[in-house]
C-alpha positions, 0 to 999 in steps of 0.5 A: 842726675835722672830725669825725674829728679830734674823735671822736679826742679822745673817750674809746675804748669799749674804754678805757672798759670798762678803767676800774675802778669799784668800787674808787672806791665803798668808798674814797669811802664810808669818806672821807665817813664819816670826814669827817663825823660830825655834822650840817651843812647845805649852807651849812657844808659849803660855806664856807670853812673846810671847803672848805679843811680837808675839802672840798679834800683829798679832791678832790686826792686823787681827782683824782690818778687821773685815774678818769672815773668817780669822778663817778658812784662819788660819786653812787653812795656819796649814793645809799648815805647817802641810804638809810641815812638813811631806814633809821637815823633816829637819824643821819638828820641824819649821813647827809644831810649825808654824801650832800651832801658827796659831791653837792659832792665830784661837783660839784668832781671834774667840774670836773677834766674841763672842759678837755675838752669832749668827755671831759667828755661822757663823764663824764656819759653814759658807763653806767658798771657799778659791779661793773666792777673789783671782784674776781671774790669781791665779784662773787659775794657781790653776785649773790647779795645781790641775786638776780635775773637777770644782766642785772639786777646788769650793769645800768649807769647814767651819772652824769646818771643817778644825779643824776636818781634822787638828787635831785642838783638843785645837780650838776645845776643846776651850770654844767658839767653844763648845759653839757652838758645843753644841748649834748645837748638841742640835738644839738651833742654825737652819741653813740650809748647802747648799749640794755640794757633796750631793747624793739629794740635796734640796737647794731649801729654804736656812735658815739664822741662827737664834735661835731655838724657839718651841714657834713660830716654826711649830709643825710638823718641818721636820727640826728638824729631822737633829738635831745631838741630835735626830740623835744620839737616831734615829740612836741607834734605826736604829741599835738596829733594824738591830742586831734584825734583823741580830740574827733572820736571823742567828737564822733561816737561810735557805740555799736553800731559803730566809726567811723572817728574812732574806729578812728583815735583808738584807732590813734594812743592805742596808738601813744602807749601803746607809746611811753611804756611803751618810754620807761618800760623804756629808764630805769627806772620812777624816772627816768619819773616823776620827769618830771612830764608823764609822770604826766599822760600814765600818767593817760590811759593808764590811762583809755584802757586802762579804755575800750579793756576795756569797748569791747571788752566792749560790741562783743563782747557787744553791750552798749551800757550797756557801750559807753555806760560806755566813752564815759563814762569816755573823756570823763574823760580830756579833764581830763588832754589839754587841760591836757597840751596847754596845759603845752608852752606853759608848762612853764617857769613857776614854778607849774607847776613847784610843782604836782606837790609841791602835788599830792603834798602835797595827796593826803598830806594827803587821804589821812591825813584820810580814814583819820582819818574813816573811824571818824567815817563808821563810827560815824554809820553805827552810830548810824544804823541805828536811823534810818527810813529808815537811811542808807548808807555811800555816803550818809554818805560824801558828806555828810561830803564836802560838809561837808568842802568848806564846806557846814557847815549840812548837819551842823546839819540832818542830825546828830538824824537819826544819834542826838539825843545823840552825832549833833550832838556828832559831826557840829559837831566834824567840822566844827569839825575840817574847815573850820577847823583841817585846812584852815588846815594844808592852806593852810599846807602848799601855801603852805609848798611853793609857796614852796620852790620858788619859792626854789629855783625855778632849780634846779628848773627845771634838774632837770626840763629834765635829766629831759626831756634825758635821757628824749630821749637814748634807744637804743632804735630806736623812739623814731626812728619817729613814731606810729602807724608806731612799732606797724609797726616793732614788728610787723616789726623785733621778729619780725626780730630773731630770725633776723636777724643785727646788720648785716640788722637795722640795715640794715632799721632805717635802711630803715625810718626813712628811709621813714617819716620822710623829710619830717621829715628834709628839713625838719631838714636844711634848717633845720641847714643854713641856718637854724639859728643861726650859718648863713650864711643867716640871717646874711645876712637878718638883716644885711639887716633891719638895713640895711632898719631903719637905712635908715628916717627917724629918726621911724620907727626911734623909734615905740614899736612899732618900738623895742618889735619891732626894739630900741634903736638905742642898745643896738647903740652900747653894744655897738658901743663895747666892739668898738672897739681904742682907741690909745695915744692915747685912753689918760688915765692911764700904766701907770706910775701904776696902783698899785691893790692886787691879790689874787694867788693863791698860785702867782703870788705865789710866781712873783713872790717871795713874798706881795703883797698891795699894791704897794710904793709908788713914792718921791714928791718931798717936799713941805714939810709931808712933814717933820715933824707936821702944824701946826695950820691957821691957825699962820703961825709953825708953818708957817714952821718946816717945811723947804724942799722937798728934791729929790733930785739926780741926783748922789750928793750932795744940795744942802745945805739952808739951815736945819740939820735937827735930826739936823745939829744933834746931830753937828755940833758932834762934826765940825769940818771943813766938808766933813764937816759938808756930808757928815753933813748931806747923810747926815741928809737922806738918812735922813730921806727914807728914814724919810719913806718908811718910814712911807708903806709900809702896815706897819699894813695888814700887820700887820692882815692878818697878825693877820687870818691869825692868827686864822683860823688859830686858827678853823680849829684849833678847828674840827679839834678838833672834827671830830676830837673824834669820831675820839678817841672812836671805839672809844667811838662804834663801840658805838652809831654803825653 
């Protein structure tokens, strides 16, 4: 498949801005609302019953419009309920469950999309404008709710967008929408995002989206440089420079003039400060720190701004305590580097991944202690005015501090010291307070948190690898240069953009991009081209490693350390054996006797006649003790009396048997000709091979399946009955319920 035929299947710009969104959000809102009025968790809003009853014709419902942006009107509508259950806390319960039920109503409507790669792309990444469709009244009324600029209320998200800001962890975390995470984060999927909010925006050549072929793209694509999986190695390069150069500026400081490690280090620091400031204005402030390295890297941007103000405080002033503060205060920012550093390595690990809650957690935590000590520390430095001499704030603060941390026999030594009476009550109830009790809640709140994520640690692994695909997909120009050329292209592309028509702009900006970056771009087009997977470079290499291995000695291939590097050989067998077309021959059993039930959907039922659940069972020859009730083992007599066996003829008559059965018995002596007799009792058998095989069929089983049916019939009656217990009552529930 070319790239034209693909970008084809893709959804036009122009069709994308017909489809009307605003009318799916209040539809939505008021479904949802009417659907749920009482609190459920996750677990009951997907079981089975509420699938059926609720979940599933709202589904049908919103997928006979065939709307590609009913994903993003769903997350939208959670956005709303997940508002509205922190405003009415009363029906906080209500209005979370109502935001899960539209993050599964997301989940089960972008599945409708799946059968198209290409269009499904388009669901998740188109921005979608939620005023798009709404009549020109409603547009009004919402400009002037909100106020602000015009391009404020035009703002547009995508879907991918909205599932970060609300937190849709399962949506994101959900096999379909990683598929196309993936395929973004990899580059298989080339879409171009029209910047908004960009700080350079090239929107000169929108792309259509289409899949990513090496083979008839240009070897030297500037494009592929906002690919989120080269981002990441660019940028852990970008920083693994800028610690080189913030060691060498501390290692060979100078406070009475600037080096060059400095000038360089201070270089490389601005060019990371643009970039995540640009990085922060092309999505928004939410979705940045929502990334938890991004919270590390505004840390050192704060630290490298503090430094740069007293540096340049110092030189102007020629005030080295100014200078030696700045150096002071910079050496601070090595606790927030190295780590930074170290988490590229291991961003995975479930740790890390808890750390951010823990750290949240543990800020909280401090910080509602400090604000209930405050009046413990004002009320020692009350007492101890009187004291000679009389200590300060600073000087209580940090003795409250150092008990805080264990160091309990202070509080002993130093409480007459504030007042002989209240002082020592003061002082062992604060740590009393402290070392036993608010610091076995600290340990329980971290535990409790590390183990919620563990538990959901797959999600939240998925969340975060989200926040840094999409941070990767980005438009604004920018992003394509790597520091220290990004602050060049500011300095000349953002004068140019004034006078400058689109296609001048663009033109200069793909100039610049393939000169400041034309090594980088070598280096992807030859690993696109034959080393990446499915090449046929690496292909033949690796077939020849595997040659070079099966052709070692069988000692060799089954050491430890061979068997450890290269593989099992026996695992290449199993896999092998799956690969291999067996013949008819090899087959042990006939396709005949496979009478195994199967559970077949209800449109393939319908298709075959009607509802099976198990096969009707083929007629079996009748064996001697098929007739009659089993005889007690060890009875000769009772086995005696069973009949011989019958087998079925190919005529139309059966052989007559040599002892009377007992429905012969009972009407013949009503029939006096032999022939009629011979007639009856062939009948007889034939009836009773006809009950034999009556009672072989499994009409127990489907009697208990029916009354299984029954049953949840009636479950699921009672469960309506209650969700729409609310519904009666509604001109009641309107009094109290918003």
């Amino acid at each position: 498949m070319d790239g034209e035929y693909q970008s084809l299947l893709a959804p036009s710009p122009e069709f994308l801005a017909t489809v009307k969104v605003f009318p799916l959000i209040p539809s939505l809102k008021k479904d949802v609302a009417r659907t749920i009025d009482s609190a459920l968790s996750w677990d009951q809003l997907t079981a089975s019953d509420i699938n059926f009853s609720i979940v599933r014709p709202i589904v049908l419902k919103y997928a006979k419009l065939k709307n590609m942006a009913v994903v993003y009107a769903c997350l939208v509508v959670r956005s709303y309920f997940l508002a509205e259950s922190e405003a009415e806390l009363a029906y906080a319960g209500v209005m979370h469950s109502r935001a899960t039920l539209c993050e599964i109503l997301a989940m089960k409507l972008l599945s409708r999309f799946a059968s198209n790669h290409i269009q499904l792309v388009a669901v998740l990444t188109t921005r979608w404008n939620p005023l798009a469709g709404a009549p020109f009244e409603i547009a009004e009324q919402v400009r002037q709710a909100v106020g602000g600029d015009e391009d404020d209320i035009d703002s547009a998200q995508s879907a991918l967008e909205m599932a970060i800001s609300t937190q849709a962890k399962a949506f994101l975390a959900s096999p379909v929408s990683q598929k196309v995470v993936n395929d973004i984060y990899s580059g298989r999927i080339v879409f171009s995002m029209s910047g908004s909010r960009s700080i350079l925006a090239d929107n000169y050549k929108p792309r259509a989206i289409e899949l990513y072929d090496c083979r008839t793209a240009p070897f030297i694509d500037h494009y592929r440089l906002r690919v989120p999986r080269y981002g990441a190695i660019l940028e852990f390069l970008n920083f693994a420079l800028l610690l080189l150069t913030f060691i060498l500026c501390l290692s060979n400081q100078d406070k009475a003039a600037v080096t060059v490690w400095e000038m360089a280090f201070v270089l490389f620091a601005v060019a990371f400060t643009l970039e995540e400031y640009t990085a922060a204005t092309e999505h928004g402030w939410i979705i940045y720190i929502a990334n938890l390295w991004n919270v590390f890297d505004f840390s050192f941007i704060a630290v490298f701004i503090l430094y740069l103000v007293l540096r340049i405080q110092g030189l102007h002033n020629n005030d080295l305590d100014a200078s030696s503060m700045a150096f002071d205060i910079l050496s601070c920012g090595a606790c927030i580097l190295f780590p930074r550093l170290a988490f590229f390595a291991i961003s995975n690990n479930v740790v890390i991944l808890s750390l951010r809650a823990m750290v949240s957690q543990f800020v909280f935590f401090i910080g509602i202690a400090a604000v209930c000590f405050s009046g413990l520390l004002f009320a020692l430095w009350t007492l101890g005015k009187d004291a000679d001499p009389a200590p300060s704030l600073k000087s209580i603060a940090w003795l409250m501090t150092q008990i805080w941390f264990g160091n309990t026999s202070l509080s002993f030594g130093q409480a007459e010291r504030f007042h002989p009476v209240f002082g020592p009550i003061l002082m062992i109830t604060f740590a009393a307070l402290a070392n036993t009790l608010l610091l076995t809640i600290l340990i329980s709140l971290l535990s409790n948190t590390v183990a919620r994520i563990d538990a959901n640690a797959t999600q939240e692994y998925l969340f975060q690898f989200a926040i840094a695909t999409m941070e990767g997909v980005k438009s604004d120009a920018l992003f394509s240069y790597q520091p220290p050329f990004n602050i060049l292209a500011f300095v000349i592309l953002k004068p140019a953009t004034w006078f400058l028509s689109p296609r001048a702009l663009h033109s200069t900006n793909v100039f610049l991009i393939k000169l400041t970056s034309l090594p980088t771009l070598i280096l992807i087009g030859v690993y696109e081209r034959y080393f990446a997977a499915g090449q046929r470079f690496r292909e033949s290499g690796r077939d020849a490693a595997q040659s070079l291995f099966n052709s070692l000695p069988r000692h060799i291939k089954n050491m430890p350390l061979v068997e450890a590097l290269v593989g099992s050989s026996s695992n290449g067998v199993y896999e092998a054996i799956f690969d291999v077309d067996f013949t008819s021959e090899m087959e042990l059993f006939d396709d005949s006797d496979d009478d195994f039930p199967t559970l077949q959907s209800f449109q393939s039922s319908t298709r075959n006649g009607g509802l099976q659940t198990t096969p009707t069972p083929k007629r079996k020859k009748l064996r001697p003790s098929s007739l009659g009730p089993p005889s007690p083992r060890g009875s000769p007599r009772a086995r005696s009396l069973n009949p011989p066996v019958v087998e079925p003829s190919h005529s139309a008559e059966l052989p007559a048997s040599s002892s009377r059965s007992p429905l012969a018995v009972l009407f013949g002596s009503r029939m006096p000709s032999s022939d009629s007799v011979t007639r009856v009792e062939a009948t007889a058998n034939r009836i009773e091979v006809l009950m034999k095989d009556l009672h072989e069929l499994p009409v127990q089983k489907l009697k208990e399946e029916m009354k299984d049916l029954q049953d949840r019939q009636a479950r699921i009656e009672s469960l309506l009955l209650v969700l729409t217990r609310g519904m009666r009552n509604e001109t009641h529930r309107q009094e109290t319920f918003p």
